[in-house]
TORVO-801967 format. One line per 3 residues: number of its first residue (from 1); for each residue x, y, z of C-alpha. Coordinates in nm, 2 decimals, padded with zeros to 4 digits, always signed. Last residue first. Example, Ala and Ser with C-alpha at 12.3 -4.5 7.8 and 13.67 -1.06 7.14 Angstrom:
REM TORVO-801967
2) +01.37/-00.11/+00.71  +01.23/-00.45/+00.78 $
//
This chain:
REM TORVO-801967
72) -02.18/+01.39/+01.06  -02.07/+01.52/+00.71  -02.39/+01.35/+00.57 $
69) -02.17/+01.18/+00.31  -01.90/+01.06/+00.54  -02.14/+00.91/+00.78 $
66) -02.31/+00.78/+00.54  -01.99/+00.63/+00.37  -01.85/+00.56/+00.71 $
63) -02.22/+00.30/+00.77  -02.11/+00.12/+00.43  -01.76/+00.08/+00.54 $
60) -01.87/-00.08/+00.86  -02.14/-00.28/+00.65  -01.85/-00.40/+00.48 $
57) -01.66/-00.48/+00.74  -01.89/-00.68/+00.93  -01.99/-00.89/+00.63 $
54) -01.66/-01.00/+00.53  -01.59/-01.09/+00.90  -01.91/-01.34/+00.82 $
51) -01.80/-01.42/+00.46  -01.46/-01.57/+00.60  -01.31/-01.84/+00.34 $
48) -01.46/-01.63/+00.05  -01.39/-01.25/+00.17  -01.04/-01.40/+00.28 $
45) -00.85/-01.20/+00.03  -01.05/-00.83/+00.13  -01.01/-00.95/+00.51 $
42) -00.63/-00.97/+00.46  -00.62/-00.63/+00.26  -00.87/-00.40/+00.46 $
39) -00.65/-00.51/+00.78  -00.31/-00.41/+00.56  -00.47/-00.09/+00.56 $
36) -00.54/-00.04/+00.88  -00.89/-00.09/+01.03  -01.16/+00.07/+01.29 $
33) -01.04/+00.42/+01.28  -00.89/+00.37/+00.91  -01.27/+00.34/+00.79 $
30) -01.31/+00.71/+00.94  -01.04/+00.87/+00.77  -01.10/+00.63/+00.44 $
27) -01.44/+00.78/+00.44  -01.39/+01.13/+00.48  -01.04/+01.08/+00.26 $
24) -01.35/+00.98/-00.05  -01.59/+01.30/+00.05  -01.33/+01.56/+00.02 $
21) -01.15/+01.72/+00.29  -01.18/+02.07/+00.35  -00.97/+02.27/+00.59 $
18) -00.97/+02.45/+00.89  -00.68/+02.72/+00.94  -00.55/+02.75/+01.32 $
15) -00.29/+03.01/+01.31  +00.02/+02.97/+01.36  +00.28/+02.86/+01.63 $
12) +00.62/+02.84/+01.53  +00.84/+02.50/+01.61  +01.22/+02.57/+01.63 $
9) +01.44/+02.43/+01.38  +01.82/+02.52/+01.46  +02.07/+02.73/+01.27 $
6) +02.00/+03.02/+01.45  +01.66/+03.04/+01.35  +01.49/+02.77/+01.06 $
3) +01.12/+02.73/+01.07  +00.86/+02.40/+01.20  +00.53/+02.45/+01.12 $
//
C-alpha cells in the first residue's frame, strides 16, 4: 500500500491478508496463463476456419474449469 509522508509516497508494508476469489476469476486466472484476451478473441472468430486450435482451447478451458472447481 502505498501512503503519503512528507509529501512523498513511500510503500508500507502490511500484513499478508488472503483472499477469496470466486469460481468464475479462478478460471479466467488460470485461462489467462495460457491466453490473453485478445488470444480468446481471434481463436473465438476463427472457431470455423481453425476447428483443430478451436479444439485445444476449449478443452484447455474445460481442464481450468476443473481445476477451478476443485480448488486445485
Amino acid at each position: 500500500m502505498m501512503i503519503l509522508k512528507d509529501g512523498c509516497y513511500v510503500v508500507k508494508e502490511e500484513e499478508c491478508m488472503e483472499v477469496a476469489f470466486s469460481y468464475e476469476e479462478r478460471v479466467v486466472s488460470l485461462i489467462r496463463q495460457k491466453y490473453s484476451l485478445d488470444e480468446e478473441l481471434a481463436i473465438q472468430r476463427q472457431r470455423d476456419t481453425k476447428p483443430d486450435e478451436f479444439q485445444l482451447y476449449f478443452e484447455y478451458c474445460e481442464a481450468c474449469k476443473k481445476q477451478a472447481a476443485t480448488g486445485a
